[in-house]
VOKOL-576058 format. One record per residue: residue number from 1; x, y, z of N, C-alpha, C in turn. Coordinates in steps of 0.001 Angstrom, whole numbers. Example, Ala and Ser with C-alpha at 12.3 -4.5 7.8 and 13.67 -1.06 7.14 Angstrom:
! residues 2
pt num=1	nc1=13190	nc2=-5690	nc3=7800	cac1=12300	cac2=-4500	cac3=7800	cc1=13200	cc2=-3300	cc3=7800
pt num=2	nc1=12850	nc2=-2250	nc3=7080	cac1=13670	cac2=-1060	cac3=7140	cc1=12900	cc2=30	cc3=7870
//
This chain:
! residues 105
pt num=1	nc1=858	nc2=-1177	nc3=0	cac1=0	cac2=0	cac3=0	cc1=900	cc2=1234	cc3=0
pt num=2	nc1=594	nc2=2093	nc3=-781	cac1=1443	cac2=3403	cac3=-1065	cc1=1048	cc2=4312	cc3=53
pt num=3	nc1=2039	nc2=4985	nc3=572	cac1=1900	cac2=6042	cac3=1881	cc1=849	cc2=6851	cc3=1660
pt num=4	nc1=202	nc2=7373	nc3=70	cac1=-840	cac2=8139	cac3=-262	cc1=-2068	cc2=7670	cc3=242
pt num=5	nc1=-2127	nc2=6344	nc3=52	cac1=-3400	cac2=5698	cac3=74	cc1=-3747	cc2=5052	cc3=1996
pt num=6	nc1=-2559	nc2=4915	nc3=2750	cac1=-2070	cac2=4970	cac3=3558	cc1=-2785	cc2=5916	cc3=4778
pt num=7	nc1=-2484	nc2=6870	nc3=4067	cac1=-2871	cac2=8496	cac3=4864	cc1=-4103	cc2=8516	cc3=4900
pt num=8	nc1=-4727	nc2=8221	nc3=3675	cac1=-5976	cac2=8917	cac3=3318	cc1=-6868	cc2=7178	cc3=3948
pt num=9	nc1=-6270	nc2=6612	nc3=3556	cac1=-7115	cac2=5409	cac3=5107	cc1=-7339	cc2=5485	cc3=6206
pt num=10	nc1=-6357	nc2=6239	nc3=6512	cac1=-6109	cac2=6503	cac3=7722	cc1=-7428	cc2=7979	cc3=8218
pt num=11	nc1=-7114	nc2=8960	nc3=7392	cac1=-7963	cac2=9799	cac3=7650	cc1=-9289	cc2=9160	cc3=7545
pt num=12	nc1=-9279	nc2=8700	nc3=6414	cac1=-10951	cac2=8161	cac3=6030	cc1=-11596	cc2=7645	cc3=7383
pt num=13	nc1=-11126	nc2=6601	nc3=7918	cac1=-11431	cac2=5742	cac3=9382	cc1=-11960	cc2=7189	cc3=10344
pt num=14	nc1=-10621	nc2=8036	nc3=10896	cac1=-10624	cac2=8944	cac3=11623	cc1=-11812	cc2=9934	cc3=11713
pt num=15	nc1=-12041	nc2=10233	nc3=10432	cac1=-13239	cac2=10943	cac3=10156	cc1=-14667	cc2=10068	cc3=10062
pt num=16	nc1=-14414	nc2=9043	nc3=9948	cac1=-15813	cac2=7782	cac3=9960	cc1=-15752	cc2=7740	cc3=11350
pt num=17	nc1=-15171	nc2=7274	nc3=12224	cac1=-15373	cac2=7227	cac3=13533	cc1=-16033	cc2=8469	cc3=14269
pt num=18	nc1=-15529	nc2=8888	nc3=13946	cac1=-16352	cac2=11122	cac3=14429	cc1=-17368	cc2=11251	cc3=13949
pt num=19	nc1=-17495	nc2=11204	nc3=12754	cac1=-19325	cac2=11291	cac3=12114	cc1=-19799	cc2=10173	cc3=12918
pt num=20	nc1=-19856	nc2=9023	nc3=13143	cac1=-20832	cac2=8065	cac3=13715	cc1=-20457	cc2=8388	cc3=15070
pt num=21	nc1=-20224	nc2=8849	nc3=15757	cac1=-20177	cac2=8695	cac3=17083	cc1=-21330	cc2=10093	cc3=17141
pt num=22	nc1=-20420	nc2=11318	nc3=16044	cac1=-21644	cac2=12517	cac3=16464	cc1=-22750	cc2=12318	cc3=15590
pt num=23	nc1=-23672	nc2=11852	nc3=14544	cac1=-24456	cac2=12380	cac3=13904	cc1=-25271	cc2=10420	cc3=13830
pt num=24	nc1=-24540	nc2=9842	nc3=13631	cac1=-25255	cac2=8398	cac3=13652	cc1=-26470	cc2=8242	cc3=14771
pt num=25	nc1=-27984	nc2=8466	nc3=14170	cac1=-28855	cac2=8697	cac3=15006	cc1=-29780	cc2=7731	cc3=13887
pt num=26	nc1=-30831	nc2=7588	nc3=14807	cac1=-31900	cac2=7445	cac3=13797	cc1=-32675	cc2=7725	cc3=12936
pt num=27	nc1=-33083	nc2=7895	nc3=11574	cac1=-33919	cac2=8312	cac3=10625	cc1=-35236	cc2=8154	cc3=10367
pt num=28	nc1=-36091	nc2=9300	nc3=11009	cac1=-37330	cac2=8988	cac3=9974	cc1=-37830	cc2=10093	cc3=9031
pt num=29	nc1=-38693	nc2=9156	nc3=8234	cac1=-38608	cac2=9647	cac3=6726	cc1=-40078	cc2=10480	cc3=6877
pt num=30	nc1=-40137	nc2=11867	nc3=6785	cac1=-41716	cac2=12606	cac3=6758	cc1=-41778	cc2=12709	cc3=5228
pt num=31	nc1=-43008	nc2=12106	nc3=4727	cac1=-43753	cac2=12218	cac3=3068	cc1=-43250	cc2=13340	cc3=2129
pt num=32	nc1=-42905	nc2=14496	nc3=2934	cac1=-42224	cac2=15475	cac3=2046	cc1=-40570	cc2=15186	cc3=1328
pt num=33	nc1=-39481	nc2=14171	nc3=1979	cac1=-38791	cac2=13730	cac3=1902	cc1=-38806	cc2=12926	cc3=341
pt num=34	nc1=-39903	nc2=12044	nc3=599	cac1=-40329	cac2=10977	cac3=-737	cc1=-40923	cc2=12153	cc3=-2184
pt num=35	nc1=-40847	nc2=13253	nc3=-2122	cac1=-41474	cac2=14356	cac3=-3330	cc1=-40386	cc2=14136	cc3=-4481
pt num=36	nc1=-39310	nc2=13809	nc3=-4736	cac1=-38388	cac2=13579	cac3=-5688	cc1=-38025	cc2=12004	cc3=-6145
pt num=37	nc1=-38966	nc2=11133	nc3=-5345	cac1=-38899	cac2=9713	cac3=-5635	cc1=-37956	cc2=9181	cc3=-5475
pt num=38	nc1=-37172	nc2=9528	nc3=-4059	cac1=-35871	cac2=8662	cac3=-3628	cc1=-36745	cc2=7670	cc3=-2530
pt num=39	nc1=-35881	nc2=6740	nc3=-2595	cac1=-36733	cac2=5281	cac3=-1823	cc1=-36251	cc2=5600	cc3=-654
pt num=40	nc1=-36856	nc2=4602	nc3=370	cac1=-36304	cac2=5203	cac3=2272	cc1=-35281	cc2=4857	cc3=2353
pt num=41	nc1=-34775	nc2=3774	nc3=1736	cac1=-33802	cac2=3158	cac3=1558	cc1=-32446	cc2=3918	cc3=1348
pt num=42	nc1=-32602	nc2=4100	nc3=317	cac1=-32026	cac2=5175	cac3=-420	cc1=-30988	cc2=6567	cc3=510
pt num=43	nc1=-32178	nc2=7472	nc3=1228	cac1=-32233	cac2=8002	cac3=1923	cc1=-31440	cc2=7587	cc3=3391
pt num=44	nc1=-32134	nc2=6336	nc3=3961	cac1=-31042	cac2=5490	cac3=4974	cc1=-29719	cc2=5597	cc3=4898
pt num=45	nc1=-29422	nc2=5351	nc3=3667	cac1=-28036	cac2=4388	cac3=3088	cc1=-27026	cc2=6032	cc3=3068
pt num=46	nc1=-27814	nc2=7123	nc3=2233	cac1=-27273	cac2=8487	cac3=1977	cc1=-26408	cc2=8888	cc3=3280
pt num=47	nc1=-27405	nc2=9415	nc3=4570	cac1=-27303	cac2=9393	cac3=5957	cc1=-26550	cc2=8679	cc3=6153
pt num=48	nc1=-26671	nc2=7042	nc3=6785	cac1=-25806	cac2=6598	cac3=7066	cc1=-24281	cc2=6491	cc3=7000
pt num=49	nc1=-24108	nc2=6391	nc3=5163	cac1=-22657	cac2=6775	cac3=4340	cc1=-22572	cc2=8522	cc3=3858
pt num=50	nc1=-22710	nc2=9568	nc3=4825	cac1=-22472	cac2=10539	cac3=4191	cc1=-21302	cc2=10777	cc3=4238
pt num=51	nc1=-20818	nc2=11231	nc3=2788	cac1=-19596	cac2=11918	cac3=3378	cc1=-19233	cc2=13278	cc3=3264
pt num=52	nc1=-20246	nc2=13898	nc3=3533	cac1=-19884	cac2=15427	cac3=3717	cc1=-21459	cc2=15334	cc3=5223
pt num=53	nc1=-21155	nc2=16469	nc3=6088	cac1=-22489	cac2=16591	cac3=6695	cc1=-22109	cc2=18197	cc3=7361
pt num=54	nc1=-23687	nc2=19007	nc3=6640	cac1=-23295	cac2=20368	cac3=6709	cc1=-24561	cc2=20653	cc3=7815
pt num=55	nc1=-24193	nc2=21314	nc3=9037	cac1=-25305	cac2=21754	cac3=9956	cc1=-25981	cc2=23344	cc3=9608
pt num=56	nc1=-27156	nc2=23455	nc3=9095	cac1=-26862	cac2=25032	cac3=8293	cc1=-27981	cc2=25971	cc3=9236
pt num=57	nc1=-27823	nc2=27061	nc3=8913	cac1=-28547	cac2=28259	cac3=10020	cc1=-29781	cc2=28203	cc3=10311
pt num=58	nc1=-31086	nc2=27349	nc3=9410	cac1=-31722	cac2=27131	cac3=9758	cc1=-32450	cc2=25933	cc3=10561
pt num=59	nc1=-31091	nc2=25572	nc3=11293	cac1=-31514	cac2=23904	cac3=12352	cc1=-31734	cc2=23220	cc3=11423
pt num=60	nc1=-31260	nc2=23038	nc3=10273	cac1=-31646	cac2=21447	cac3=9394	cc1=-30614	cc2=20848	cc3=9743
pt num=61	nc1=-29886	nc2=19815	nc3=8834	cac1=-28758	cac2=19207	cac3=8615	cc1=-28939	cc2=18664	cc3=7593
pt num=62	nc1=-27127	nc2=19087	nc3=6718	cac1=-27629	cac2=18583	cac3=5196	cc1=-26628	cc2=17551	cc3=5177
pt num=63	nc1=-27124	nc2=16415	nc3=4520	cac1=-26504	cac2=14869	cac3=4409	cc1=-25875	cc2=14771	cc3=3017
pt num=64	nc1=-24640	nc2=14757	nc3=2896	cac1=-24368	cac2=14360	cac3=1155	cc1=-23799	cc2=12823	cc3=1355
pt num=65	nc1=-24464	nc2=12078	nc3=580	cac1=-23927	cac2=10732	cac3=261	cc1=-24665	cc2=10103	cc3=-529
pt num=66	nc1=-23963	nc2=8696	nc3=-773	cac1=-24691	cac2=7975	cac3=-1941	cc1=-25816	cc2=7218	cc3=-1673
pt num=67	nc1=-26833	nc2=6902	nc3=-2794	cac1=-27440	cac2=6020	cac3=-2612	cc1=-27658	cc2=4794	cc3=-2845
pt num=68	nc1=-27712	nc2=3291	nc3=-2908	cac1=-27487	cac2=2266	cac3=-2682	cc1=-26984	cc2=1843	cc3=-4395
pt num=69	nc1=-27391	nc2=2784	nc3=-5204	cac1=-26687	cac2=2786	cac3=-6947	cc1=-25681	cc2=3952	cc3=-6555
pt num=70	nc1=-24727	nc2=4348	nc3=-5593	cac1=-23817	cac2=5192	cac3=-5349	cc1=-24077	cc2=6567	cc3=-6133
pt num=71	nc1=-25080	nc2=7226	nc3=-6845	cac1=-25819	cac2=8481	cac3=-6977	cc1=-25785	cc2=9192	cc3=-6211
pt num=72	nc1=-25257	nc2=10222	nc3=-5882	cac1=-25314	cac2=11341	cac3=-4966	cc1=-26048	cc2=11527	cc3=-4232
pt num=73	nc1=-26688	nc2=11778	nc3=-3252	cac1=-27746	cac2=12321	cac3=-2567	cc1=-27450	cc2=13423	cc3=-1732
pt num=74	nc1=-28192	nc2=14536	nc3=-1708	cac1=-28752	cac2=15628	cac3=-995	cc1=-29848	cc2=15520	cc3=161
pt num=75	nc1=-29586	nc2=15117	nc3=1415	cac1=-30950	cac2=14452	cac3=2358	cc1=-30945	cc2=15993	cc3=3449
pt num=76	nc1=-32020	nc2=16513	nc3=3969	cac1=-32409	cac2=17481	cac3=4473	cc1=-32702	cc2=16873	cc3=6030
pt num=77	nc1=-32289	nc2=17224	nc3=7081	cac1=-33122	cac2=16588	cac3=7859	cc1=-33466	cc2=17671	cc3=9264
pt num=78	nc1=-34162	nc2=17443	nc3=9741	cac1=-34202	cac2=18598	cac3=11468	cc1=-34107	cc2=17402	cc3=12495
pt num=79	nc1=-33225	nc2=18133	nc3=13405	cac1=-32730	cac2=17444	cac3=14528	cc1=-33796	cc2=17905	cc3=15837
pt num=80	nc1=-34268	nc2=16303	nc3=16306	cac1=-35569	cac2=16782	cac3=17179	cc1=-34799	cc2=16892	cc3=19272
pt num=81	nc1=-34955	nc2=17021	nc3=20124	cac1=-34347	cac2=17303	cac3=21286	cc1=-34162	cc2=16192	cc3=21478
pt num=82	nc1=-34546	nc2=15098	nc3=21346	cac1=-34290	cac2=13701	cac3=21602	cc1=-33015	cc2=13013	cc3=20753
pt num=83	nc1=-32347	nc2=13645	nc3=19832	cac1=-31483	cac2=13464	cac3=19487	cc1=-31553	cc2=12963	cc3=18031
pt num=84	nc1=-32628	nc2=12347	nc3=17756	cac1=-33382	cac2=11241	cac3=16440	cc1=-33189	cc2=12870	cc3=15396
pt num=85	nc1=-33357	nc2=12272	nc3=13967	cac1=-33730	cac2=13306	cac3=13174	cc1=-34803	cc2=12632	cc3=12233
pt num=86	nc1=-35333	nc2=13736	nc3=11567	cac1=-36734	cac2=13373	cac3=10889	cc1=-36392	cc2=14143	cc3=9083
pt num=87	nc1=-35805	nc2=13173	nc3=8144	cac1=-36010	cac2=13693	cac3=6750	cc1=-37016	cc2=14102	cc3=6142
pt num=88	nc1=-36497	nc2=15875	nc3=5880	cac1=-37644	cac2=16274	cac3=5143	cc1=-37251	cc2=16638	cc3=3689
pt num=89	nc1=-36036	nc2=16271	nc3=3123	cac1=-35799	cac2=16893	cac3=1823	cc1=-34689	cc2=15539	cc3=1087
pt num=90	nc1=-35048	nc2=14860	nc3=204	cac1=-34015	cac2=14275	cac3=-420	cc1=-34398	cc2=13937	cc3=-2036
pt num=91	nc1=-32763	nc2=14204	nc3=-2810	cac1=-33435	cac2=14707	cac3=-4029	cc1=-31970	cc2=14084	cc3=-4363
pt num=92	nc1=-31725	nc2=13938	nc3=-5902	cac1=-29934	cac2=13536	cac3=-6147	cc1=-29786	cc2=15236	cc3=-5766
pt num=93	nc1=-28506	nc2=15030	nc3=-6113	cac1=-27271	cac2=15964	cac3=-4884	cc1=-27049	cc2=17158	cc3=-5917
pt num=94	nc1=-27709	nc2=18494	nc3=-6046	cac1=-27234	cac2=19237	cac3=-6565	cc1=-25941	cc2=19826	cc3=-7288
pt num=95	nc1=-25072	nc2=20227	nc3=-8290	cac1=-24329	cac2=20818	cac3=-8312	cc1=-23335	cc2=22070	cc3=-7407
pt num=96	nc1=-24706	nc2=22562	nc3=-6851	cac1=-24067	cac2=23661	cac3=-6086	cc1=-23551	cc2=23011	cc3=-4783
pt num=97	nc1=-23876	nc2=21977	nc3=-4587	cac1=-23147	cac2=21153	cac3=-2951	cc1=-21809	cc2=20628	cc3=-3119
pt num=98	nc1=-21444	nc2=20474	nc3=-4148	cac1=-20191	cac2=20169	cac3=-4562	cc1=-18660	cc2=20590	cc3=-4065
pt num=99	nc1=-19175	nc2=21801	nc3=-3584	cac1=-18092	cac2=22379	cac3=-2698	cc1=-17821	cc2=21864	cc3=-1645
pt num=100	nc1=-19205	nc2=21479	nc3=-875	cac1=-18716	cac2=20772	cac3=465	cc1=-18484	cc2=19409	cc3=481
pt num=101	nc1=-18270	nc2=18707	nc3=-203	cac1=-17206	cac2=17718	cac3=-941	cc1=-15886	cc2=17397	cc3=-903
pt num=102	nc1=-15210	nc2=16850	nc3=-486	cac1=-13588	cac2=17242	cac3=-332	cc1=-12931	cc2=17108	cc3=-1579
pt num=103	nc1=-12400	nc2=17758	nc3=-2395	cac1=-12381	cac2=18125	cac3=-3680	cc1=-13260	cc2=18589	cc3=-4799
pt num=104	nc1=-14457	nc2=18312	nc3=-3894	cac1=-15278	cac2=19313	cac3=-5198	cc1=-14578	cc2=20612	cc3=-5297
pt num=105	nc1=-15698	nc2=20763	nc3=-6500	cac1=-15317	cac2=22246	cac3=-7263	cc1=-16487	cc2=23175	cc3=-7374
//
């Protein structure tokens, strides 16, 4: 294994361990979520494997990851006091999210 690939294993883990310890909660899916015809599944899998997760000013949380055909996903969700979150937005993954991507552009 090349020291490149090495590192970036290494980070990869480091940063997988931190997202699931902070954001690995439970998902449920509210009907507004299903308006772009992504399956729950889908949506699950996004969340679960995100690899970007942006907390934004209006108390949502935005999920970028794939879906079970590795397709981008964009998942919306609000975080309830109990810790659980409830998806209200998932659609494939815009262009403009691309930035928060680690190498997007």
């Amino acid at each position: 294994m090349t020291a490149f690939l090495r590192r970036r294993s290494q980070a990869a883990r480091a940063q997988s361990s931190v997202r699931l310890v902070s954001y690995y909660n439970f998902v449920e899916i509210h009907p507004s979520a299903r308006r772009h015809n992504i399956a729950d599944e889908d949506i699950k899998h996004a969340v679960t494997n995100a690899m970007a997760i942006d907390d934004q000013d209006d108390d949502t949380r935005l999920y970028l990851g794939p879906a079970r055909n590795a397709e981008m996903l964009e998942v919306a969700t609000i975080v309830r006091d109990d810790g659980s979150e409830l998806a209200i937005h998932a659609m494939r993954m815009r262009r403009k999210y691309r930035r928060l991507l680690s190498g997007g552009r």
